[in-house]
C-alpha positions in Angstrom: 36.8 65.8 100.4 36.7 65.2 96.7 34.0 66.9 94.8 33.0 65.8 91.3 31.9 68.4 88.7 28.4 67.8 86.7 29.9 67.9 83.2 28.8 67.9 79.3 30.7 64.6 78.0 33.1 66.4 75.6 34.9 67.9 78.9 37.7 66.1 81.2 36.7 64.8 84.4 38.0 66.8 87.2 38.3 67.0 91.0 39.2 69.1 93.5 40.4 68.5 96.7 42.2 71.1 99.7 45.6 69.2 101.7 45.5 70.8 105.2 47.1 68.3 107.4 50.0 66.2 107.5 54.1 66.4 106.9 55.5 67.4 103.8 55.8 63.5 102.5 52.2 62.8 103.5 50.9 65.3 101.5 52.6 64.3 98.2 50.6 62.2 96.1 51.3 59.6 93.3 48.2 59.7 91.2 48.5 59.5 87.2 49.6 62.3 85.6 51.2 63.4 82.4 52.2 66.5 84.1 52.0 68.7 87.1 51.3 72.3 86.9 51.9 74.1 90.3 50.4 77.5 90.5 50.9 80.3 92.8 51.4 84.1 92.9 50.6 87.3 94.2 53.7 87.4 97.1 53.6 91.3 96.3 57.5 91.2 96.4 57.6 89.3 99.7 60.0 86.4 99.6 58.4 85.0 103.3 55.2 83.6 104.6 52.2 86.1 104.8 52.6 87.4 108.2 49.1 86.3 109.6 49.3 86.0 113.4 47.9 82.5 113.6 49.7 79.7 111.4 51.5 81.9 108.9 51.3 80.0 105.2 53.5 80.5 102.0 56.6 81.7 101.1 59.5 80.9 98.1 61.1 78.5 100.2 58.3 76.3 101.2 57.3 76.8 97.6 60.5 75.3 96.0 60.4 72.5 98.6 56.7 71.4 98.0 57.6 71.1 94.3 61.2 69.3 94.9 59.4 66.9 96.3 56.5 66.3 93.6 59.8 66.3 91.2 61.1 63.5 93.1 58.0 61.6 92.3 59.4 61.5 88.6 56.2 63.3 86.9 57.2 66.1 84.9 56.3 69.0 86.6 56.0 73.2 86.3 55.8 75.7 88.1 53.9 78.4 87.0 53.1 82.3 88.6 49.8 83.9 87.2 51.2 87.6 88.3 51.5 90.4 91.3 55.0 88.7 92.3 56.8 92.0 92.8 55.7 95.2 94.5 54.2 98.3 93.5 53.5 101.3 95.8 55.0 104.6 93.9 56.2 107.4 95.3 56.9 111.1 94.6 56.4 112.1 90.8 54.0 108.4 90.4 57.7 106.6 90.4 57.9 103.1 92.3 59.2 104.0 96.4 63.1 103.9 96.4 62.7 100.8 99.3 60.2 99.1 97.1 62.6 99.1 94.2 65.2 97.5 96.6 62.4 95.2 97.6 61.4 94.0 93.7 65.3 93.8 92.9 66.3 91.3 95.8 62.8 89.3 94.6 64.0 88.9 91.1 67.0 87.8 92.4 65.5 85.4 94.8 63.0 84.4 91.3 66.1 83.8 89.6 67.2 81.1 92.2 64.3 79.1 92.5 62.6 77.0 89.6 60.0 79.0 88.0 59.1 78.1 84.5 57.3 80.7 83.6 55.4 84.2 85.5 53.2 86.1 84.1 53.7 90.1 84.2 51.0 92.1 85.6 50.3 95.7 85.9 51.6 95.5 89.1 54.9 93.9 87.9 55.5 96.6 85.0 57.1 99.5 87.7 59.9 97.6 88.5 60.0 95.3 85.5 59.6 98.9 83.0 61.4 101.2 85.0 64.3 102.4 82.6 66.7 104.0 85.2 66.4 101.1 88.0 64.9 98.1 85.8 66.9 94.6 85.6 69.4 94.5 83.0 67.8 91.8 81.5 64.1 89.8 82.5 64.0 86.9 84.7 63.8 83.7 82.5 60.3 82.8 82.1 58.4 85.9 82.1 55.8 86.3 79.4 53.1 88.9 78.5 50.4 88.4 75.7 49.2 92.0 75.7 52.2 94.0 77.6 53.9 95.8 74.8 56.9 97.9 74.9 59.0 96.5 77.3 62.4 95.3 76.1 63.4 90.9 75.7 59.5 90.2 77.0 58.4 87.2 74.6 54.5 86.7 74.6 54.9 83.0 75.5 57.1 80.3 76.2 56.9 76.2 75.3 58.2 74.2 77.9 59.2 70.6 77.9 56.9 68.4 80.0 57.9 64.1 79.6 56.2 63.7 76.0 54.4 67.0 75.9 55.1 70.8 74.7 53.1 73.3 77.0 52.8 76.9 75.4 52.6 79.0 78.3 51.3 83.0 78.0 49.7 85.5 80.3 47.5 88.5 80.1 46.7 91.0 83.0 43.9 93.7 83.2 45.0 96.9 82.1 47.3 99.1 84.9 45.8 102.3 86.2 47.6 105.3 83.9 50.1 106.1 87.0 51.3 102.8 87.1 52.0 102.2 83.8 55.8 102.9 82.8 56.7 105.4 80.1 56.4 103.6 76.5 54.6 100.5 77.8 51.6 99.4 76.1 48.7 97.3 76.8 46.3 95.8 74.7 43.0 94.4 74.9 43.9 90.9 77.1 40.9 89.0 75.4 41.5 90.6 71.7 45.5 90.0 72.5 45.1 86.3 73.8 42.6 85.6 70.5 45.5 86.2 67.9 48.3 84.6 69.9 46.1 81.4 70.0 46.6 79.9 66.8 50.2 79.5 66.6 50.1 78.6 70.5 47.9 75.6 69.2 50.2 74.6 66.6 53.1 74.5 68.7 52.1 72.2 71.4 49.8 69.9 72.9 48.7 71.9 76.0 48.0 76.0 76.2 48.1 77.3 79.5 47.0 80.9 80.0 47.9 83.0 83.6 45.9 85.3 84.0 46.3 88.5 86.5 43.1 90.8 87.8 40.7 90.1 85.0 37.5 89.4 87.0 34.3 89.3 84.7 36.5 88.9 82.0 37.9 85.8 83.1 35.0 83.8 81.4 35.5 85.4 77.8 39.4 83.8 78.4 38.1 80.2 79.3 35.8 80.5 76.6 38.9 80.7 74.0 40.9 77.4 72.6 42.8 77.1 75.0 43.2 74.0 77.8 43.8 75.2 81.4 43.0 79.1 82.7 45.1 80.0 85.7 43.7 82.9 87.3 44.8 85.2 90.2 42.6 88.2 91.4 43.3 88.6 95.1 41.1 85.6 96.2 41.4 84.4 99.8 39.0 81.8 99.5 40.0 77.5 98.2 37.3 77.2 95.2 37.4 74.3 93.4 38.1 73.9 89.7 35.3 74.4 87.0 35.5 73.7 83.3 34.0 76.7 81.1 33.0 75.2 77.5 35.7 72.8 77.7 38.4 74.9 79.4 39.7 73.7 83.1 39.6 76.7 85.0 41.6 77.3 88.7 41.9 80.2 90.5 45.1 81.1 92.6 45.2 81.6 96.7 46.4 85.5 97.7 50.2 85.6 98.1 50.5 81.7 97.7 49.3 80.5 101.1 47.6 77.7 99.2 49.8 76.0 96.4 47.6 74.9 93.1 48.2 71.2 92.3 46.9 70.6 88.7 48.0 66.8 87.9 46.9 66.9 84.2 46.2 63.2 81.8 46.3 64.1 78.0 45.5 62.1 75.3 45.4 63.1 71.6 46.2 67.1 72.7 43.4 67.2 74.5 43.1 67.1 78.8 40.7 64.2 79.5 41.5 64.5 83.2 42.3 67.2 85.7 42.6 66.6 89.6 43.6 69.6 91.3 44.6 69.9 94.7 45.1 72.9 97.0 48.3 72.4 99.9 48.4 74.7 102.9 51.9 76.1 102.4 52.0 76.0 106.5 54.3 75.3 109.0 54.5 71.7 108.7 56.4 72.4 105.5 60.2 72.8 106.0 62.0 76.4 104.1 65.2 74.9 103.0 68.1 76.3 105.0 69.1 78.0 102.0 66.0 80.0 101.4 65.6 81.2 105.1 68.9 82.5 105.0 68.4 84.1 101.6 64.8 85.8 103.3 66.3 86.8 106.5 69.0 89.1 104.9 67.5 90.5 102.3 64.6 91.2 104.5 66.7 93.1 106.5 68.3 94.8 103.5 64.8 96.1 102.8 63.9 97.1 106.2 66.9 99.5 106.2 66.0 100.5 102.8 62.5 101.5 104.4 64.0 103.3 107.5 65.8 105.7 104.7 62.7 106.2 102.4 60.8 107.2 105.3 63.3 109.2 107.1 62.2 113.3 107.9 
């Protein structure tokens, strides 16, 4: 069902709708769009589906297949992550679980391979992504932080390439508890942060995006900044449609990706006049790609072993 939003006439038109049913090719849609932003996070360093007993959704492969096949379509599109994407339980001495490090470095690896345009890095990213012994030589291409400071080749944004349009891209997360917060990482004030990034953001493209990870309340001062779309993610299990918050479109992220966000944006002048964004069951009428099941299978049992020797007496 389609739901149209009671809006002020300075904001874009927007509609939201939730895809349960159908093959991958029936749920693919033509409508008008200058671009596509597809939105998901949270997988916790989990490559697969989310486990549920009845009709398990999500996963990195169905993910890269559901947006193959909007890029077929010929609309430009992105693919964005709003934050939680690796794992965090620490261990002895508040240092991330030796298993869980093997789990976060197979999932950058398996980031790497897919077609990510940007992530944002939450406190719960910054273990793995900040841990000086263990940490990634060098960050995945795409990762951005607006008020992580500290941590070594993170840029605060990117501009991506969209048909005609530049989209700045940029992220904030709530601040990490003291434990989890690597040795000479900082974090700053997301809304305060966000504010003085904004103007240049602005003057280098058409379109600002902002992920956003764990904010809650604070969400709304965020939407109420310049900026065009808010993505947020805060552990929500629930399909809510978008809103616009004093002329902001604002959609919120499905827990560990079991719904994909579909924001098909139309611009005109650098401003969004039009948003329709539509929610896909990642389910089990959407094919992994042979490639990525093979990929999950072994490194899932690469971590299991890495598990059975963590927790060994």
């Amino acid at each position: 069902m389609w739901m149209l939003l009671s809006l002020a006439l300075a904001d874009p038109s927007v509609v939201g709708t939730h895809v349960t049913e159908g093959r991958l090719a029936d749920r693919i849609v033509n409508a008008p769009a200058d671009v596509v932003l597809l939105y998901g996070g949270e997988q916790r360093g989990s490559q697969g589906d989310c486990g549920c007993p009845h009709d398990p959704r999500g996963s990195l492969g169905r993910t890269e297949a559901y947006a193959e096949a909007v890029r077929a379509t010929g609309v430009p599109v992105l693919l964005l992550n709003p934050g939680n994407w690796l794992n965090d339980p620490v261990g002895e001495g508040n240092t991330l679980r030796p298993d869980a490090w093997v789990q976060d470095d197979l999932m950058v690896r398996a980031i790497e391979a897919g077609s990510w345009d940007a992530l944002n890095v939450s406190f719960r990213d910054l273990p793995f992504l900040g841990d000086p012994e263990h940490g990634p030589r060098q960050l995945p291409d795409g990762v951005v932080s607006a008020n992580a400071r500290g941590l070594e080749g993170l840029p605060d944004h990117v501009v991506l390439p969209a048909g005609d349009l530049k989209v700045a891209v940029t992220g904030v997360t709530l601040w990490s508890k003291p434990y989890l917060q690597p040795a000479g990482v900082e974090q700053l004030d997301p809304v305060d942060a966000l504010s003085a990034l904004l103007p240049s953001l602005n003057a280098e493209a058409d379109v600002v995006v902002v992920l956003a990870y764990g904010l809650g309340k604070r969400a709304k001062e965020l939407a109420s900044l310049d900026i065009d779309v808010l993505i947020e993610a805060d552990g929500l299990r629930t399909r809510y449609d978008p809103v616009v918050w004093e002329g902001t479109v604002w959609v919120r992220g499905y827990e560990q990706t079991q719904v994909l966000g579909e924001l098909r944006l139309t611009v005109s002048e650098g401003e969004v006049v039009r948003a329709f964004d539509r929610g896909v069951d990642l389910d089990g009428d959407i094919p992994w790609p042979r490639a990525w099941r093979k990929r999950y299978k072994r490194d899932l049992a690469a971590v299991r072993e890495a598990q059975e020797r963590t927790l060994a007496p």
